[in-house]
C-alpha positions, 0 to 999 in steps of 0.5 A: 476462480477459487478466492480461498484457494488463491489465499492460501497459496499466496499465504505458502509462498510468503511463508517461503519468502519469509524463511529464506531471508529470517523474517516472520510471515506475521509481519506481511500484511496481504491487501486484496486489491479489488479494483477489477472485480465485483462485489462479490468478489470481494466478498469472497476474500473476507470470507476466505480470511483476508482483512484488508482490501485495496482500491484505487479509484474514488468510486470504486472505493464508495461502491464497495464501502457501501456494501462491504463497510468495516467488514475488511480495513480499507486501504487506498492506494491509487493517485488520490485528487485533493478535491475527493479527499473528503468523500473517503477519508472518514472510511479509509484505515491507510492511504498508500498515495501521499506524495504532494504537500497539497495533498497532505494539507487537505488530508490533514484539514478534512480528517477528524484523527490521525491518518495512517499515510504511506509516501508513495516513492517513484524509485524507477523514474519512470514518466508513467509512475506517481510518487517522489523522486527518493532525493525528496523523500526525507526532506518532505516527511520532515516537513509533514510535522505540522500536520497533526492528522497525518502520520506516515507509517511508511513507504510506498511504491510500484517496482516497473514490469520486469524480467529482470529480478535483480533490477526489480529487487534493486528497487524495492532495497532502494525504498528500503534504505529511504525507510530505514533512514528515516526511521532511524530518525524517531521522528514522533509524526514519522514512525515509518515502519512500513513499507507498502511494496510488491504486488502479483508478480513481486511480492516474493522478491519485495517481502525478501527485500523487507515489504510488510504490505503487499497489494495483491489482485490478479493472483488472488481474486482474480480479474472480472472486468477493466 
Protein backbone atom coordinates (compact mmCIF):
# COMPACT_ATOMS: atom_id res chain seq x y z
CA UNK A 1 0.00 0.00 0.00
CA UNK A 2 1.55 2.83 -1.25
CA UNK A 3 -0.62 6.09 0.12
CA UNK A 4 1.39 8.70 -2.66
CA UNK A 5 0.86 6.53 -5.22
CA UNK A 6 -2.77 5.99 -4.72
CA UNK A 7 -3.13 10.20 -4.52
CA UNK A 8 -1.68 10.59 -7.61
CA UNK A 9 -3.55 7.91 -9.35
CA UNK A 10 -7.07 9.38 -7.96
CA UNK A 11 -5.80 12.99 -8.71
CA UNK A 12 -5.24 11.36 -12.77
CA UNK A 13 -8.78 9.95 -12.86
CA UNK A 14 -10.27 13.48 -11.56
CA UNK A 15 -8.45 15.18 -13.94
CA UNK A 16 -10.19 12.58 -16.64
CA UNK A 17 -13.71 13.13 -14.98
CA UNK A 18 -13.17 16.79 -15.07
CA UNK A 19 -12.10 16.97 -19.02
CA UNK A 20 -14.93 14.98 -20.23
CA UNK A 21 -17.86 17.28 -18.76
CA UNK A 22 -15.40 20.85 -18.75
CA UNK A 23 -14.88 21.47 -15.13
CA UNK A 24 -11.56 22.42 -13.49
CA UNK A 25 -10.09 19.34 -11.29
CA UNK A 26 -9.29 22.72 -8.54
CA UNK A 27 -12.70 22.62 -7.83
CA UNK A 28 -12.96 18.78 -6.35
CA UNK A 29 -11.73 18.38 -3.02
CA UNK A 30 -10.53 14.69 -2.23
CA UNK A 31 -11.21 13.85 1.42
CA UNK A 32 -9.35 10.97 2.93
CA UNK A 33 -11.50 8.76 4.60
CA UNK A 34 -9.69 7.43 7.39
CA UNK A 35 -12.26 5.65 9.47
CA UNK A 36 -10.27 1.80 8.85
CA UNK A 37 -6.73 2.70 9.16
CA UNK A 38 -4.49 3.64 11.65
CA UNK A 39 -2.80 6.61 12.52
CA UNK A 40 0.06 6.26 10.60
CA UNK A 41 -1.82 6.00 7.85
CA UNK A 42 -3.49 8.58 8.03
CA UNK A 43 -0.30 10.22 8.48
CA UNK A 44 0.97 8.99 5.35
CA UNK A 45 -1.84 10.92 3.44
CA UNK A 46 -0.87 14.29 4.80
CA UNK A 47 2.58 13.41 3.97
CA UNK A 48 1.65 12.53 0.58
CA UNK A 49 -0.16 15.83 -0.14
CA UNK A 50 -3.66 15.22 0.88
CA UNK A 51 -5.22 18.06 3.31
CA UNK A 52 -8.43 16.97 4.21
CA UNK A 53 -9.29 13.92 6.00
CA UNK A 54 -12.66 12.29 7.10
CA UNK A 55 -14.17 10.26 9.98
CA UNK A 56 -17.11 9.21 10.80
CA UNK A 57 -17.17 7.83 14.36
CA UNK A 58 -16.84 10.34 17.61
CA UNK A 59 -13.96 8.25 18.73
CA UNK A 60 -12.18 7.66 15.75
CA UNK A 61 -12.31 11.25 15.30
CA UNK A 62 -10.64 12.11 18.96
CA UNK A 63 -8.05 9.48 18.62
CA UNK A 64 -6.81 10.73 15.38
CA UNK A 65 -7.11 14.52 16.50
CA UNK A 66 -5.29 13.99 19.04
CA UNK A 67 -2.10 13.05 17.07
CA UNK A 68 -2.69 14.58 13.86
CA UNK A 69 -4.46 18.01 15.13
CA UNK A 70 -4.54 20.93 12.45
CA UNK A 71 -1.87 19.24 10.41
CA UNK A 72 -4.88 18.12 7.74
CA UNK A 73 -8.93 19.88 7.92
CA UNK A 74 -11.34 17.66 9.53
CA UNK A 75 -14.35 16.70 7.97
CA UNK A 76 -17.17 14.35 9.91
CA UNK A 77 -18.99 12.55 7.97
CA UNK A 78 -20.89 9.89 9.58
CA UNK A 79 -24.34 10.05 11.61
CA UNK A 80 -23.59 12.64 14.18
CA UNK A 81 -25.65 12.01 17.99
CA UNK A 82 -26.84 15.31 19.27
CA UNK A 83 -25.15 14.34 22.71
CA UNK A 84 -21.42 14.11 21.05
CA UNK A 85 -21.67 17.45 19.23
CA UNK A 86 -19.86 18.90 21.88
CA UNK A 87 -16.75 16.64 22.03
CA UNK A 88 -15.99 17.82 18.30
CA UNK A 89 -17.24 20.73 17.39
CA UNK A 90 -14.50 23.25 18.25
CA UNK A 91 -12.12 20.86 15.97
CA UNK A 92 -14.06 20.04 12.97
CA UNK A 93 -13.76 22.30 9.53
CA UNK A 94 -17.09 20.54 7.82
CA UNK A 95 -19.81 18.20 9.26
CA UNK A 96 -21.17 16.30 6.32
CA UNK A 97 -24.12 14.93 8.51
CA UNK A 98 -26.90 17.74 9.29
CA UNK A 99 -30.16 16.21 8.54
CA UNK A 100 -32.57 16.85 11.88
CA UNK A 101 -33.79 20.10 13.29
CA UNK A 102 -32.29 18.85 16.97
CA UNK A 103 -29.20 18.36 15.62
CA UNK A 104 -28.98 21.61 14.06
CA UNK A 105 -29.94 23.26 17.17
CA UNK A 106 -27.28 21.56 19.44
CA UNK A 107 -24.76 22.54 16.88
CA UNK A 108 -25.93 26.06 16.46
CA UNK A 109 -25.85 26.09 20.80
CA UNK A 110 -22.44 24.24 21.52
CA UNK A 111 -20.32 26.39 18.53
CA UNK A 112 -18.40 29.56 19.25
CA UNK A 113 -18.43 30.46 15.03
CA UNK A 114 -19.94 29.54 12.04
CA UNK A 115 -20.14 25.81 11.09
CA UNK A 116 -19.59 24.74 7.71
CA UNK A 117 -22.58 22.20 7.35
CA UNK A 118 -23.48 19.90 4.59
CA UNK A 119 -27.44 18.49 4.74
CA UNK A 120 -27.13 14.79 4.13
CA UNK A 121 -29.85 13.74 1.58
CA UNK A 122 -31.10 10.07 1.24
CA UNK A 123 -31.92 10.39 -2.62
CA UNK A 124 -32.22 6.52 -2.78
CA UNK A 125 -34.65 5.76 -0.25
CA UNK A 126 -33.02 3.19 1.00
CA UNK A 127 -34.05 2.00 4.74
CA UNK A 128 -30.17 1.66 5.60
CA UNK A 129 -29.48 5.12 4.56
CA UNK A 130 -29.69 8.56 6.92
CA UNK A 131 -30.20 11.75 5.58
CA UNK A 132 -33.66 13.79 4.06
CA UNK A 133 -36.16 12.65 1.80
CA UNK A 134 -35.23 15.40 -1.43
CA UNK A 135 -38.92 16.73 -0.94
CA UNK A 136 -37.89 17.93 2.54
CA UNK A 137 -34.37 19.48 1.56
CA UNK A 138 -35.64 23.00 0.97
CA UNK A 139 -38.06 23.63 3.24
CA UNK A 140 -35.40 22.45 6.20
CA UNK A 141 -32.50 24.71 4.91
CA UNK A 142 -34.99 27.64 4.82
CA UNK A 143 -35.74 27.00 8.28
CA UNK A 144 -32.07 26.90 9.33
CA UNK A 145 -31.85 30.73 9.40
CA UNK A 146 -32.40 31.07 12.72
CA UNK A 147 -29.22 29.67 13.58
CA UNK A 148 -26.48 31.70 13.42
CA UNK A 149 -23.66 29.15 13.89
CA UNK A 150 -24.59 27.12 10.89
CA UNK A 151 -24.25 27.53 7.36
CA UNK A 152 -24.81 25.08 4.99
CA UNK A 153 -22.13 24.79 2.27
CA UNK A 154 -23.77 22.32 0.65
CA UNK A 155 -25.08 18.86 0.00
CA UNK A 156 -24.69 15.56 1.06
CA UNK A 157 -25.26 11.83 0.18
CA UNK A 158 -24.19 8.11 -0.43
CA UNK A 159 -25.24 6.79 -3.99
CA UNK A 160 -26.51 2.64 -3.22
CA UNK A 161 -23.79 -0.08 -4.16
CA UNK A 162 -24.39 -0.61 -7.58
CA UNK A 163 -23.56 -2.09 -11.17
CA UNK A 164 -25.95 0.10 -12.65
CA UNK A 165 -23.83 3.43 -13.56
CA UNK A 166 -26.99 5.01 -15.04
CA UNK A 167 -28.85 4.37 -11.87
CA UNK A 168 -25.94 5.79 -9.69
CA UNK A 169 -25.62 8.88 -11.86
CA UNK A 170 -29.36 9.33 -11.52
CA UNK A 171 -28.70 9.81 -8.03
CA UNK A 172 -26.13 12.00 -7.59
CA UNK A 173 -27.85 14.52 -10.70
CA UNK A 174 -30.83 14.30 -8.54
CA UNK A 175 -28.81 15.93 -5.42
CA UNK A 176 -27.59 18.31 -7.94
CA UNK A 177 -30.78 19.71 -9.07
CA UNK A 178 -31.94 19.76 -5.05
CA UNK A 179 -28.42 22.24 -4.96
CA UNK A 180 -29.00 24.39 -7.60
CA UNK A 181 -32.42 24.94 -6.70
CA UNK A 182 -31.43 26.00 -3.61
CA UNK A 183 -28.43 28.09 -4.50
CA UNK A 184 -30.50 30.01 -6.85
CA UNK A 185 -32.12 31.27 -3.80
CA UNK A 186 -29.17 33.42 -2.49
CA UNK A 187 -30.09 32.70 0.79
CA UNK A 188 -27.19 34.52 3.21
CA UNK A 189 -27.30 31.17 6.13
CA UNK A 190 -27.54 29.00 2.59
CA UNK A 191 -24.73 29.67 -0.02
CA UNK A 192 -24.81 25.95 -0.62
CA UNK A 193 -22.42 25.65 -3.24
CA UNK A 194 -21.16 22.06 -2.62
CA UNK A 195 -21.77 18.92 -2.84
CA UNK A 196 -20.35 16.18 -0.93
CA UNK A 197 -20.92 13.00 -3.29
CA UNK A 198 -18.90 10.12 -4.57
CA UNK A 199 -16.92 7.86 -2.89
CA UNK A 200 -14.04 4.59 -4.05
CA UNK A 201 -16.45 3.27 -6.51
CA UNK A 202 -18.32 6.72 -7.76
CA UNK A 203 -16.21 9.28 -7.55
CA UNK A 204 -15.99 9.52 -11.50
CA UNK A 205 -19.41 9.22 -12.22
CA UNK A 206 -20.59 11.87 -8.93
CA UNK A 207 -17.50 14.47 -10.30
CA UNK A 208 -19.06 14.33 -13.93
CA UNK A 209 -22.35 14.74 -12.43
CA UNK A 210 -20.89 18.28 -10.60
CA UNK A 211 -19.28 16.48 -6.89
CA UNK A 212 -16.61 19.17 -5.21
CA UNK A 213 -15.74 16.81 -2.39
CA UNK A 214 -15.09 13.37 -2.65
CA UNK A 215 -15.03 10.94 0.43
CA UNK A 216 -12.24 8.61 -0.43
CA UNK A 217 -10.77 5.49 1.63
CA UNK A 218 -10.32 2.21 0.51
CA UNK A 219 -8.72 3.39 -3.24
CA UNK A 220 -6.50 5.56 -1.41
CA UNK A 221 -5.03 4.69 2.21
CA UNK A 222 -6.54 1.64 1.94
CA UNK A 223 -8.24 -0.87 4.85
CA UNK A 224 -6.14 -1.87 7.98
CA UNK A 225 -8.80 -3.00 10.21
CA UNK A 226 -12.89 -2.78 10.78
Amino acid sequence: MNVEDNFKAIQHKIQEACQRVNRIQDEVTIIAVTKYVSIERAQQAIAAGVHNLGENRLEGFLTKFESIANQANWHFIGTLQSRKVKDLIDNVSYIHSLDRKSLAKEINKRANRKVPCFVQVNVSGEDSKHGLPPEEVVSFVENLSSYANIEVVGLMTMAPHSEDQSYVRAIFSELRNVKEEIEAKKWGHAPCHYLSMGMSNDFEIAIEEGATHIRIGSKLVGHEYD
